[in-house]
VMD Tcl script that builds the backbone (N, CA, C; Angstrom):
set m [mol new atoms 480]
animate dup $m
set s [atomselect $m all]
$s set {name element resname resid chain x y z} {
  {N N UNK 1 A 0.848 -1.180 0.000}
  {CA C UNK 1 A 0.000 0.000 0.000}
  {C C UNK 1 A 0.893 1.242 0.000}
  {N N UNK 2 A 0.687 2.341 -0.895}
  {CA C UNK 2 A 1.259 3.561 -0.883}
  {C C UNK 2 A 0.899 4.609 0.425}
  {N N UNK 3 A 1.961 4.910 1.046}
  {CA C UNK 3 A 2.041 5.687 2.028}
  {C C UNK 3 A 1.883 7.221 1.545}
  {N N UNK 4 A 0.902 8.305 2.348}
  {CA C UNK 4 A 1.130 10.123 2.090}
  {C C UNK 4 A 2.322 10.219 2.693}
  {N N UNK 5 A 2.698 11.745 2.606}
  {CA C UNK 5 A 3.748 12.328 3.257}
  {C C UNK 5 A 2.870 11.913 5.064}
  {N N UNK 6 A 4.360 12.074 6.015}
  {CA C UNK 6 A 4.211 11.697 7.253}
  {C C UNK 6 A 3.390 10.011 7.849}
  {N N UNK 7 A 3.200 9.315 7.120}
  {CA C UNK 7 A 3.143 8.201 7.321}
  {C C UNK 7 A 1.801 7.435 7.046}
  {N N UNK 8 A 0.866 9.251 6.799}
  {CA C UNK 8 A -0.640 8.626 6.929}
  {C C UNK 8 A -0.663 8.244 5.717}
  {N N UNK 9 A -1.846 7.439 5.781}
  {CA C UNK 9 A -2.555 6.136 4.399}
  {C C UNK 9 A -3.358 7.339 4.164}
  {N N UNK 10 A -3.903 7.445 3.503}
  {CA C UNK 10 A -5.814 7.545 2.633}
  {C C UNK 10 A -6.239 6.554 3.259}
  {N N UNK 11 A -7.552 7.395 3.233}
  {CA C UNK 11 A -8.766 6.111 3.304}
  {C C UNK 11 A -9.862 6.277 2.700}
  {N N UNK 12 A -9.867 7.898 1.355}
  {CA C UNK 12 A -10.861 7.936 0.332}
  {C C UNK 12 A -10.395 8.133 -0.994}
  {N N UNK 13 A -10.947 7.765 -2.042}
  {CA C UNK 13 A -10.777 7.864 -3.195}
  {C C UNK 13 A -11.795 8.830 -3.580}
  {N N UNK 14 A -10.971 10.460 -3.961}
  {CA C UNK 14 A -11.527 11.174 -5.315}
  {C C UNK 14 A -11.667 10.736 -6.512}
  {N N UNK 15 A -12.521 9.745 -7.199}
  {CA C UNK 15 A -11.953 9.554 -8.371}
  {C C UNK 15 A -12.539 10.162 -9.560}
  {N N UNK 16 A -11.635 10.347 -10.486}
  {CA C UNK 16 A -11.978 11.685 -12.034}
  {C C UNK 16 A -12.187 10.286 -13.134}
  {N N UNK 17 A -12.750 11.146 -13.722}
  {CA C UNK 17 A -12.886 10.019 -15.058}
  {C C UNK 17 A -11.733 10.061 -15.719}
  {N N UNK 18 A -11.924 8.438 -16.150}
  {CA C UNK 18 A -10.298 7.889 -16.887}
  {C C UNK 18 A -10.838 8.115 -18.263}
  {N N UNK 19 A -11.853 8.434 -18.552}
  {CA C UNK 19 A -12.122 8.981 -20.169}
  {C C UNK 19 A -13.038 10.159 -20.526}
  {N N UNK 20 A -12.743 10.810 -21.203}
  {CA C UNK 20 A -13.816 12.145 -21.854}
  {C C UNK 20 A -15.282 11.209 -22.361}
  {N N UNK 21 A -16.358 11.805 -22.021}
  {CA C UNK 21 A -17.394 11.046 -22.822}
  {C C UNK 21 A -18.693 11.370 -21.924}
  {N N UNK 22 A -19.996 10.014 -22.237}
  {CA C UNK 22 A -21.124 10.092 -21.660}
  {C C UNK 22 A -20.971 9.119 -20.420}
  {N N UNK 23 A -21.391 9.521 -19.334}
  {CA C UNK 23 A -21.103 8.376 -18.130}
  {C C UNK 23 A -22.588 7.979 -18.095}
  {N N UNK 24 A -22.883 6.740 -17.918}
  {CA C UNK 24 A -23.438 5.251 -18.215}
  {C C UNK 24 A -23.196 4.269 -16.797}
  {N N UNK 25 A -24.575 3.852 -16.604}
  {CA C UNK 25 A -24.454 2.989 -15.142}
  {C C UNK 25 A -23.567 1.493 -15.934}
  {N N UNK 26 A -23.075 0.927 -15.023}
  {CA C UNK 26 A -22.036 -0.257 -15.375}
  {C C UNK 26 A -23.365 -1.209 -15.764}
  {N N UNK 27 A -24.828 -1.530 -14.663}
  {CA C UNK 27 A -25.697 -2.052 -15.585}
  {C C UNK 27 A -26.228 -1.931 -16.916}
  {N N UNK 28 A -25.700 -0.773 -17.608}
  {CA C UNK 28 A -26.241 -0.287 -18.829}
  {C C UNK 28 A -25.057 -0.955 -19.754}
  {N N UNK 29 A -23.880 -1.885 -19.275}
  {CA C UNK 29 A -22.447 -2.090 -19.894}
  {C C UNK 29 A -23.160 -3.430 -20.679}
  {N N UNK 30 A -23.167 -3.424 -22.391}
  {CA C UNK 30 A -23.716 -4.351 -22.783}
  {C C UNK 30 A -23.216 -5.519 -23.132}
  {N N UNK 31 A -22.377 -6.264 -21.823}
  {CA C UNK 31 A -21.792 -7.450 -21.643}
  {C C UNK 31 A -21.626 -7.884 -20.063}
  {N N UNK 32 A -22.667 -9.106 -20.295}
  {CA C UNK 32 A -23.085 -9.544 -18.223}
  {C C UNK 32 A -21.825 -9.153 -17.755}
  {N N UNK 33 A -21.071 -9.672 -17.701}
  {CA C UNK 33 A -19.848 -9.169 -17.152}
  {C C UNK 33 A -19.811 -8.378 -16.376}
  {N N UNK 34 A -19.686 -7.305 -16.976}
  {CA C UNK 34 A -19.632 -5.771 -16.155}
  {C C UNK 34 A -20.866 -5.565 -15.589}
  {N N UNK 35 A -22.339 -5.415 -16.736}
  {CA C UNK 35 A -23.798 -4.897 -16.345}
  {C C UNK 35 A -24.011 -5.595 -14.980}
  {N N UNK 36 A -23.414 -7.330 -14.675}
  {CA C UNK 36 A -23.594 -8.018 -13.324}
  {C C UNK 36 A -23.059 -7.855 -12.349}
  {N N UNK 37 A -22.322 -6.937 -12.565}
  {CA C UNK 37 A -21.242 -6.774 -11.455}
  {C C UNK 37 A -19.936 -8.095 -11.093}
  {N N UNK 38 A -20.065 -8.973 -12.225}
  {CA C UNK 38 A -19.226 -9.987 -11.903}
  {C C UNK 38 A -17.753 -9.715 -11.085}
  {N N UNK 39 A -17.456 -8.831 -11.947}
  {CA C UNK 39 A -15.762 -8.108 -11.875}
  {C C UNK 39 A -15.859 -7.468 -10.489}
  {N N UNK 40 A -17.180 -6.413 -10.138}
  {CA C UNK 40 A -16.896 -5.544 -9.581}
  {C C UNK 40 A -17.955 -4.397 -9.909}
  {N N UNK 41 A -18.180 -3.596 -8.556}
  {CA C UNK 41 A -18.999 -2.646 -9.050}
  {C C UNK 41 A -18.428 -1.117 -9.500}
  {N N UNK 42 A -18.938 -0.030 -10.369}
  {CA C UNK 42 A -18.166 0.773 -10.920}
  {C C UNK 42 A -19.293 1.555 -11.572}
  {N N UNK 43 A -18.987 2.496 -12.724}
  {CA C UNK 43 A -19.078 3.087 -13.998}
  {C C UNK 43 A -18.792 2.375 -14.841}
  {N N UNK 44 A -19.256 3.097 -16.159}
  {CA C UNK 44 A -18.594 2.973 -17.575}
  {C C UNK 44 A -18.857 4.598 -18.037}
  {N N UNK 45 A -18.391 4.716 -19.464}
  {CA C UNK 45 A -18.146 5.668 -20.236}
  {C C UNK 45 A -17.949 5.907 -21.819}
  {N N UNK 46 A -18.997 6.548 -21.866}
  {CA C UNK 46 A -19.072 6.227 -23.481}
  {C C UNK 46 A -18.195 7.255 -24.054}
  {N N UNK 47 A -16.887 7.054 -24.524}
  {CA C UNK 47 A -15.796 7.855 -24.729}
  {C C UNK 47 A -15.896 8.517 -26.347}
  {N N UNK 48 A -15.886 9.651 -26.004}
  {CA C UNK 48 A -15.399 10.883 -26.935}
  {C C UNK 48 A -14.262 11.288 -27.289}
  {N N UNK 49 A -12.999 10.635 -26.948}
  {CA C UNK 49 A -11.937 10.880 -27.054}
  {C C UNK 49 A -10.614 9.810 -26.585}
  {N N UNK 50 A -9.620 9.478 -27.425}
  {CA C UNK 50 A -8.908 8.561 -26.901}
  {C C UNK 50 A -7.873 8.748 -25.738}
  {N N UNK 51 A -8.135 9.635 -25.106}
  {CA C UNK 51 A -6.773 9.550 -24.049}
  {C C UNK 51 A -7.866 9.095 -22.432}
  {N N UNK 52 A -6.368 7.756 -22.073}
  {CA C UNK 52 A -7.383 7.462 -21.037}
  {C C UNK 52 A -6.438 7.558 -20.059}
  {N N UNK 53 A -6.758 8.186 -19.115}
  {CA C UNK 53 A -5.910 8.845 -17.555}
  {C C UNK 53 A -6.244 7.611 -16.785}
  {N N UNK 54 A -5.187 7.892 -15.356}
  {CA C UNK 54 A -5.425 7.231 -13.926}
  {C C UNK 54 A -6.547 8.500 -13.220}
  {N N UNK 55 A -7.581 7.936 -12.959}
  {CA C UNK 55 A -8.801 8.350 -12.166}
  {C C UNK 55 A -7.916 8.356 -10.762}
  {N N UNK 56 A -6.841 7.683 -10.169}
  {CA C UNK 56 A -6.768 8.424 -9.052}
  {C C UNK 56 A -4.796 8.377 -8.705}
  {N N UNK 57 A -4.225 8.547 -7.533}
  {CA C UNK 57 A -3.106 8.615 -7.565}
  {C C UNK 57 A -3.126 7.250 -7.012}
  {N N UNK 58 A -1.903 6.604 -7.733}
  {CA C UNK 58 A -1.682 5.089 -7.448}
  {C C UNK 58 A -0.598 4.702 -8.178}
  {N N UNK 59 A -0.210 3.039 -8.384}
  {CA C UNK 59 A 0.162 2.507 -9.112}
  {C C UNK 59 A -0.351 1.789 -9.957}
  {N N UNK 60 A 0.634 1.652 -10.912}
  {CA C UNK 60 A -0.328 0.800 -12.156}
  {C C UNK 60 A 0.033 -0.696 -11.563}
  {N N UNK 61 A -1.035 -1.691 -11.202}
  {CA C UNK 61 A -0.472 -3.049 -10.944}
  {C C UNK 61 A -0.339 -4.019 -11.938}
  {N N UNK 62 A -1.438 -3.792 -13.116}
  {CA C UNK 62 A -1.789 -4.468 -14.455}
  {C C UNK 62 A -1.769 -4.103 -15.600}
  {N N UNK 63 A -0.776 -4.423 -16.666}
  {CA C UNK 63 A -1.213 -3.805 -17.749}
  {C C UNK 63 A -1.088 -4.746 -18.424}
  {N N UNK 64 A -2.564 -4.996 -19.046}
  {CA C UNK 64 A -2.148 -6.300 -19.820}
  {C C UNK 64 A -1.835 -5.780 -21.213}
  {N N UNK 65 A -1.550 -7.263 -21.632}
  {CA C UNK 65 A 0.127 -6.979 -23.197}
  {C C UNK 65 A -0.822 -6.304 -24.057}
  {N N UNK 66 A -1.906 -6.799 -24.357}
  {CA C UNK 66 A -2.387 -5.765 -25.355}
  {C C UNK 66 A -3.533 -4.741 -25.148}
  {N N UNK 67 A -2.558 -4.232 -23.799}
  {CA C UNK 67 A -3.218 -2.755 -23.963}
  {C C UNK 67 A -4.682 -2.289 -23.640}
  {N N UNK 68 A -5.514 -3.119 -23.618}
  {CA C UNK 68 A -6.828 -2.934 -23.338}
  {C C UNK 68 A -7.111 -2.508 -21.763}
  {N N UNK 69 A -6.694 -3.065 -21.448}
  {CA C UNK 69 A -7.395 -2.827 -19.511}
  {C C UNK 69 A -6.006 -2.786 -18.866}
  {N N UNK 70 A -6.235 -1.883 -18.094}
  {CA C UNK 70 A -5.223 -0.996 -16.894}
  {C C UNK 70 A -5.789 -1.484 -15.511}
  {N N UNK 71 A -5.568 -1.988 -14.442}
  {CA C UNK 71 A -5.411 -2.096 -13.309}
  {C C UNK 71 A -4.457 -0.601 -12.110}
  {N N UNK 72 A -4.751 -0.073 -11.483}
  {CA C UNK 72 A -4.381 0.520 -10.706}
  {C C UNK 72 A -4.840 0.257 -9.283}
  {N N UNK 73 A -3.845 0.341 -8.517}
  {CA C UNK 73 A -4.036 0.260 -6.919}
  {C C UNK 73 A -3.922 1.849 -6.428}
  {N N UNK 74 A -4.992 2.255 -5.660}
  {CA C UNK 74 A -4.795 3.738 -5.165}
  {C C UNK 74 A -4.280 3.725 -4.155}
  {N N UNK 75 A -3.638 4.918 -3.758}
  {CA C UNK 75 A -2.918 5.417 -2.388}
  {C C UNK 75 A -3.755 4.480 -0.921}
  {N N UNK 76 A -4.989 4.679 -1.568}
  {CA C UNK 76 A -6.121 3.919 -0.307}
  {C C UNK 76 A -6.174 2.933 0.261}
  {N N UNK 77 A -5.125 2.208 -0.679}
  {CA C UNK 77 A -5.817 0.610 -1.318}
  {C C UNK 77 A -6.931 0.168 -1.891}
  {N N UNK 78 A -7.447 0.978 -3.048}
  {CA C UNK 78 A -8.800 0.277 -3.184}
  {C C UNK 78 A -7.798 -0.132 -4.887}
  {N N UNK 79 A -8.785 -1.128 -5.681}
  {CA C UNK 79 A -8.055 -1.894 -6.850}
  {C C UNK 79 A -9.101 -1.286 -7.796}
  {N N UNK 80 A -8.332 -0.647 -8.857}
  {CA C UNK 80 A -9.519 -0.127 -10.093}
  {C C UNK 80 A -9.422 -1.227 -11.565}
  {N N UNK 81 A -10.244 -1.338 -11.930}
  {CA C UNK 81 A -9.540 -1.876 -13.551}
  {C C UNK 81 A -10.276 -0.974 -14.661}
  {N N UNK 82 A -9.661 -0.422 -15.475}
  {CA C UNK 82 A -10.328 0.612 -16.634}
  {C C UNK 82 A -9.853 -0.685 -17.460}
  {N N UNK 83 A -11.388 -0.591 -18.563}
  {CA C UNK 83 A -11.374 -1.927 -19.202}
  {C C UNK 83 A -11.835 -1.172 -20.622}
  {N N UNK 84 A -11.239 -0.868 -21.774}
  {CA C UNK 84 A -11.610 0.134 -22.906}
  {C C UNK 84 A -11.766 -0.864 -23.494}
  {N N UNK 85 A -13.200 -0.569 -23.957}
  {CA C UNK 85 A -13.925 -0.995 -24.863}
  {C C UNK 85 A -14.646 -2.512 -24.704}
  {N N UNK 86 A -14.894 -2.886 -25.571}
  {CA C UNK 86 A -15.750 -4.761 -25.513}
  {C C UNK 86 A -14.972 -5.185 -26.236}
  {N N UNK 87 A -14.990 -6.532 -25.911}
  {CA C UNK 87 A -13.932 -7.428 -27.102}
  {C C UNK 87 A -12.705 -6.903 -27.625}
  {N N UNK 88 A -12.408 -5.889 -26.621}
  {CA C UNK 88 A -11.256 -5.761 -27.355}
  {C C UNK 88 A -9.562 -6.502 -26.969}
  {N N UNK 89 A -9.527 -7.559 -26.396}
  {CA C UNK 89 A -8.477 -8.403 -25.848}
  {C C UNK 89 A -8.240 -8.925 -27.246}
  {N N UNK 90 A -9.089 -9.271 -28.352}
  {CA C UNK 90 A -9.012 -9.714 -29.344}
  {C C UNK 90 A -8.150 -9.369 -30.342}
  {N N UNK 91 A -8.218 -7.856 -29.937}
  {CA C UNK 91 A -7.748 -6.879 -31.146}
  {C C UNK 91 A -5.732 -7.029 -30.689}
  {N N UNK 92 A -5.055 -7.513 -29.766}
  {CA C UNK 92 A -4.104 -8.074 -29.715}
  {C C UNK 92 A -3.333 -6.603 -29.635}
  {N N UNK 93 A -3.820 -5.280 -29.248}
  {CA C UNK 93 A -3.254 -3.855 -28.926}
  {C C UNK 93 A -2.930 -3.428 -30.056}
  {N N UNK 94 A -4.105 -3.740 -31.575}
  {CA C UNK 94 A -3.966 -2.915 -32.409}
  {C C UNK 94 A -4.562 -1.749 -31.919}
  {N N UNK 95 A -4.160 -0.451 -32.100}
  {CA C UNK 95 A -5.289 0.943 -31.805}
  {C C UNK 95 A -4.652 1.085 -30.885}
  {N N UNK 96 A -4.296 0.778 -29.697}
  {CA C UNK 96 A -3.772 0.816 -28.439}
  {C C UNK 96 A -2.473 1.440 -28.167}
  {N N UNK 97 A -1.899 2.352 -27.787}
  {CA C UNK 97 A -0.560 2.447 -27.064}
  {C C UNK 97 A -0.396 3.090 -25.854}
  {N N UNK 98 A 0.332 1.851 -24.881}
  {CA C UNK 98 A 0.938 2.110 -23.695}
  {C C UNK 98 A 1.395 3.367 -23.072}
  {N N UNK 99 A 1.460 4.431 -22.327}
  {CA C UNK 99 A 2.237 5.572 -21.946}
  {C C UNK 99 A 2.870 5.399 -20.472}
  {N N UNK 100 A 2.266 4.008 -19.695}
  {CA C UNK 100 A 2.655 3.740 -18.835}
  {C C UNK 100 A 3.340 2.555 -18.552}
  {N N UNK 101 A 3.801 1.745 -17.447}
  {CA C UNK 101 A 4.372 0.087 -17.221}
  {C C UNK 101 A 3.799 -0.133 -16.051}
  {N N UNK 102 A 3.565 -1.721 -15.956}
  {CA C UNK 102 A 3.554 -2.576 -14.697}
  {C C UNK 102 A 4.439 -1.589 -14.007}
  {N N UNK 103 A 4.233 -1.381 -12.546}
  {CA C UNK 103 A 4.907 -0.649 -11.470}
  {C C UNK 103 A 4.995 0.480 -11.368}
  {N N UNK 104 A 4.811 1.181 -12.235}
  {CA C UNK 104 A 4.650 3.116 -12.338}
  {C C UNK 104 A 3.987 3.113 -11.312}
  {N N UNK 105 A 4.306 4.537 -10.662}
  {CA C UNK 105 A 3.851 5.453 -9.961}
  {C C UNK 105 A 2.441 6.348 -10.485}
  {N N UNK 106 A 1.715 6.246 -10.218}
  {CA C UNK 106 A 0.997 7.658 -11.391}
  {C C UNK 106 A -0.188 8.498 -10.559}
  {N N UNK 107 A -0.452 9.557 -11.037}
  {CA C UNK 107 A -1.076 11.049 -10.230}
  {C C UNK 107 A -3.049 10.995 -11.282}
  {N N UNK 108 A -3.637 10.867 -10.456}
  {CA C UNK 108 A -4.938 11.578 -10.965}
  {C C UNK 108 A -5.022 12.126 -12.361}
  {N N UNK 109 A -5.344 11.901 -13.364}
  {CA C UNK 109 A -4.914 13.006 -14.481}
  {C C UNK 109 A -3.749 12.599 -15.456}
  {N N UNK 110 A -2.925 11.634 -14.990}
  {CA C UNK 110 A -1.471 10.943 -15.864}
  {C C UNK 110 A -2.295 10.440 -17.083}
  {N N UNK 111 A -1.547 10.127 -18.660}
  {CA C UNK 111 A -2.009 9.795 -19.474}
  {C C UNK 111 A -1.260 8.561 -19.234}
  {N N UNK 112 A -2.088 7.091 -19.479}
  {CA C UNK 112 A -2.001 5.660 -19.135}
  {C C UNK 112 A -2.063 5.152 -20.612}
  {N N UNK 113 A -2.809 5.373 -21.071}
  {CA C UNK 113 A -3.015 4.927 -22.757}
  {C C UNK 113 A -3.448 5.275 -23.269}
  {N N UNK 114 A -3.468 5.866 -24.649}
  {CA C UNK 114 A -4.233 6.648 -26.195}
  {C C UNK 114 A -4.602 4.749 -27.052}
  {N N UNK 115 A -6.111 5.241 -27.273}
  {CA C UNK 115 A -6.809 4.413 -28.283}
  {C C UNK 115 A -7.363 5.307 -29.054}
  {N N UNK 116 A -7.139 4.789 -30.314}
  {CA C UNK 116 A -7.995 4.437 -31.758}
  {C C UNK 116 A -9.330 4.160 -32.008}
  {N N UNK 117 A -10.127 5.144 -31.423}
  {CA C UNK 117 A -11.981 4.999 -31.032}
  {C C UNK 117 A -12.085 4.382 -32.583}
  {N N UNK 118 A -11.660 4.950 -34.015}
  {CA C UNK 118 A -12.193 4.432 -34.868}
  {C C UNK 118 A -12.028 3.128 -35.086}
  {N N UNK 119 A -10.599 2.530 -34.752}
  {CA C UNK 119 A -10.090 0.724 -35.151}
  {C C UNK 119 A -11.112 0.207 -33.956}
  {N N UNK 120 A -11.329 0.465 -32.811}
  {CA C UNK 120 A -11.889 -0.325 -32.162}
  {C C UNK 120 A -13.650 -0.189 -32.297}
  {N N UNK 121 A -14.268 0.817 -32.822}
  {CA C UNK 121 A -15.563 0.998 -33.245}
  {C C UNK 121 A -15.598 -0.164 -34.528}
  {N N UNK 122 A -14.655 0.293 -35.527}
  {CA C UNK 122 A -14.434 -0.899 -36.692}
  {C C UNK 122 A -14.432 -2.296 -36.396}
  {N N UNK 123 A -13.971 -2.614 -35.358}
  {CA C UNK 123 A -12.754 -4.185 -34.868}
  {C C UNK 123 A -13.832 -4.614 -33.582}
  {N N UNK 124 A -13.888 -4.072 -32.659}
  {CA C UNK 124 A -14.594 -4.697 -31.541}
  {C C UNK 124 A -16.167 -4.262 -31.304}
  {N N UNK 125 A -16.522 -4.863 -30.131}
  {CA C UNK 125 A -18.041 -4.910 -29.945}
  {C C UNK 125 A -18.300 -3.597 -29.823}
  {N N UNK 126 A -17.352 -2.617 -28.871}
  {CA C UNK 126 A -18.619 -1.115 -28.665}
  {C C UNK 126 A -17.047 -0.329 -27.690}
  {N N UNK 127 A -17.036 0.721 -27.677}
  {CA C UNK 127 A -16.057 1.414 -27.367}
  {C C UNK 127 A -16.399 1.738 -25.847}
  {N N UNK 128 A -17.576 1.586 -25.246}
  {CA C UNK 128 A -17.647 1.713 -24.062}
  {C C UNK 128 A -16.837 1.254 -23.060}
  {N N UNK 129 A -16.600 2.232 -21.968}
  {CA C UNK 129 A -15.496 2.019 -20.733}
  {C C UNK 129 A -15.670 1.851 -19.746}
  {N N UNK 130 A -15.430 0.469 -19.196}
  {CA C UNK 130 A -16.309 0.585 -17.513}
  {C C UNK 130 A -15.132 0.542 -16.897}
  {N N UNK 131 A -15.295 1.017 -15.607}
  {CA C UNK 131 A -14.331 1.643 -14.439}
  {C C UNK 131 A -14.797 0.801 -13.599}
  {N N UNK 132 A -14.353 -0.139 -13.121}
  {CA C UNK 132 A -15.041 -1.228 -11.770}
  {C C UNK 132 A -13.703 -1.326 -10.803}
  {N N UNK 133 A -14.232 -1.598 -9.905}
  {CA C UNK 133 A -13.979 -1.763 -8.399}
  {C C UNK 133 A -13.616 -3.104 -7.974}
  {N N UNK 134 A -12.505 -3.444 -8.349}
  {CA C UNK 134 A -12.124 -5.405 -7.963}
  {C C UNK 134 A -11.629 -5.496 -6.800}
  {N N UNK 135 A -11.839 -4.854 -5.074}
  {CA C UNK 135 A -11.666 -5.331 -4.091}
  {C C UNK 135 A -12.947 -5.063 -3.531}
  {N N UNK 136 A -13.144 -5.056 -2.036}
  {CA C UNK 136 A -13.664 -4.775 -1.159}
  {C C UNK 136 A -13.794 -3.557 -0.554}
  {N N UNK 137 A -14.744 -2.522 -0.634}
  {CA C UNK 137 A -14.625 -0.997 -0.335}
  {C C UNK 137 A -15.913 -1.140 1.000}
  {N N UNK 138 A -15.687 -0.214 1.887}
  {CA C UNK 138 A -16.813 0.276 2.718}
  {C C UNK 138 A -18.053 0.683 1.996}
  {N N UNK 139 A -17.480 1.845 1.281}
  {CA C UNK 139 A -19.101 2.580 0.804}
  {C C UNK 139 A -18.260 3.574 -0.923}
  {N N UNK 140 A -19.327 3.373 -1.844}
  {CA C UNK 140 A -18.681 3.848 -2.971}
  {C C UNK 140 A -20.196 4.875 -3.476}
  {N N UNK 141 A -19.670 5.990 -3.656}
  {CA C UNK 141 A -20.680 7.071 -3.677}
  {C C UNK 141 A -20.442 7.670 -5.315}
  {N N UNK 142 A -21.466 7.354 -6.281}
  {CA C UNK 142 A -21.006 7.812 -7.327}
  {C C UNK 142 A -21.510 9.107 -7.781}
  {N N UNK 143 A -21.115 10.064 -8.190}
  {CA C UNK 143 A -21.539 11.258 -9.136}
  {C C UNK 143 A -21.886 11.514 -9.891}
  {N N UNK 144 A -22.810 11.522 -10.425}
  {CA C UNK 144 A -23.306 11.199 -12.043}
  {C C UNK 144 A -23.639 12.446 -12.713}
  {N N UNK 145 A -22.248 13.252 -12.962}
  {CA C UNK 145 A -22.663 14.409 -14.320}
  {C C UNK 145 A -22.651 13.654 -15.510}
  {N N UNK 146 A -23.804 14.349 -16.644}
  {CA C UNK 146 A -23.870 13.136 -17.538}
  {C C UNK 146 A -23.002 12.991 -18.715}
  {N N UNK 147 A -22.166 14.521 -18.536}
  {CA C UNK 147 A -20.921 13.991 -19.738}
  {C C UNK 147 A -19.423 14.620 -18.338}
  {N N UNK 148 A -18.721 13.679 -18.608}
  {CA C UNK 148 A -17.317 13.643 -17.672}
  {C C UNK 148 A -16.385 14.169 -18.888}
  {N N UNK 149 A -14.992 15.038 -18.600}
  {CA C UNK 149 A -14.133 15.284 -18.994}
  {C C UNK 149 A -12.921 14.557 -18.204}
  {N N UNK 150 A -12.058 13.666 -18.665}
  {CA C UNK 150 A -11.021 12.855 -18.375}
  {C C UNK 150 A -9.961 13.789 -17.528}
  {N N UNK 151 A -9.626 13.508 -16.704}
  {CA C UNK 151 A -8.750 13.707 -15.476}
  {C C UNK 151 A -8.818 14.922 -14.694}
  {N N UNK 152 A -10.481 15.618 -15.042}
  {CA C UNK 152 A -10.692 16.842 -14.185}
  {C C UNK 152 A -12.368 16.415 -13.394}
  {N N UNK 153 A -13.428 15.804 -14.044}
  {CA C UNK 153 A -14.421 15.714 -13.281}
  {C C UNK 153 A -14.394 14.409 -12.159}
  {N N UNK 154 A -14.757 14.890 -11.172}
  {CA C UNK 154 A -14.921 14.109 -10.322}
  {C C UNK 154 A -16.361 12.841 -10.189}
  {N N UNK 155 A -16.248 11.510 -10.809}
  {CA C UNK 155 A -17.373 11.128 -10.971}
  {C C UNK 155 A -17.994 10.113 -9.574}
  {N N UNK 156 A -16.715 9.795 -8.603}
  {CA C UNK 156 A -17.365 8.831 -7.592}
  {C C UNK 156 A -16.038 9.332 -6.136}
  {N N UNK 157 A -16.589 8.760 -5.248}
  {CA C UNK 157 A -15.901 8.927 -3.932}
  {C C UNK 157 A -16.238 7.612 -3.428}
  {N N UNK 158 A -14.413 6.840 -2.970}
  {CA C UNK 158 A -14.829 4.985 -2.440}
  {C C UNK 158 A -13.827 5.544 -1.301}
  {N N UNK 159 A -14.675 4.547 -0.267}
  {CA C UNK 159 A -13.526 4.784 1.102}
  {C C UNK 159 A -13.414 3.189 1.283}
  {N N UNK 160 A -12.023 3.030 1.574}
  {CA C UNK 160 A -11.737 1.342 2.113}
  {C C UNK 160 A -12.243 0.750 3.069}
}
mol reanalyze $m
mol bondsrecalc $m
mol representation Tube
mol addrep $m
């Protein structure tokens, strides 16, 4: 777990949207998966733009090889996974490029990865972005303005 200055932890998450777009309940995510909460409960985001930020200050714990879904652990400890787009594990990180690695450090607002809305509108199921929650949180309070700007609106508050 990432330590603040003087020793204290967090114990809430501000979190900003990891994409520009329309924010969308994770039940509205049109693959059980997400809409069930299988993964985790969260957002999604119907993205307007390819740059996708860390929603909060953390590390990156996951990046898988092709590029699609980011894992971050926050200062808090809570575990995020930004998962761009549907089907897109398939696409093997065509459209996709990395700006970050397994183990980075990264701040609210950092650019994590730029996608190719058009190859993956072309190539996969639907460009939508869900933001889910893969540990155990106390209480997760979401915000729902209905269009988010990537690494400045604030769309949810999770405390561990």
């Amino acid at each position: 777990m990432l330590k603040k200055l003087f020793g204290k932890t967090p114990t809430e998450d501000k979190v900003v949207a990891p994409v520009s777009g329309e924010l969308v309940s994770i039940t509205d995510v049109p693959d059980p998966t997400f809409s069930q909460k299988m993964m985790g409960d969260g957002i999604a985001i119907k993205p307007s733009s390819g740059k996708v930020v860390a929603p909060v200050n953390g590390k990156v714990v996951n990046l898988f090889p092709t590029k699609h879904a980011v894992g971050i652990e926050s200062e808090a400890g809570v575990e995020y996974l930004i998962h761009i787009g549907l089907e897109t594990v398939s696409l093997n990180g065509e459209g996709f490029e990395a700006h970050v690695k397994q183990g980075d450090k990264v701040s609210a607002g950092d650019l994590l990865i730029t996608v190719d809305l058009d190859v993956v509108s072309a190539k996969a199921e639907s460009t939508i972005t869900p933001l889910v929650i893969t540990n155990d949180v106390s209480e997760m309070e979401i915000i729902a303005p209905q269009q988010v700007t990537h690494g400045e609106t604030q769309i949810m508050t999770v405390k561990k």
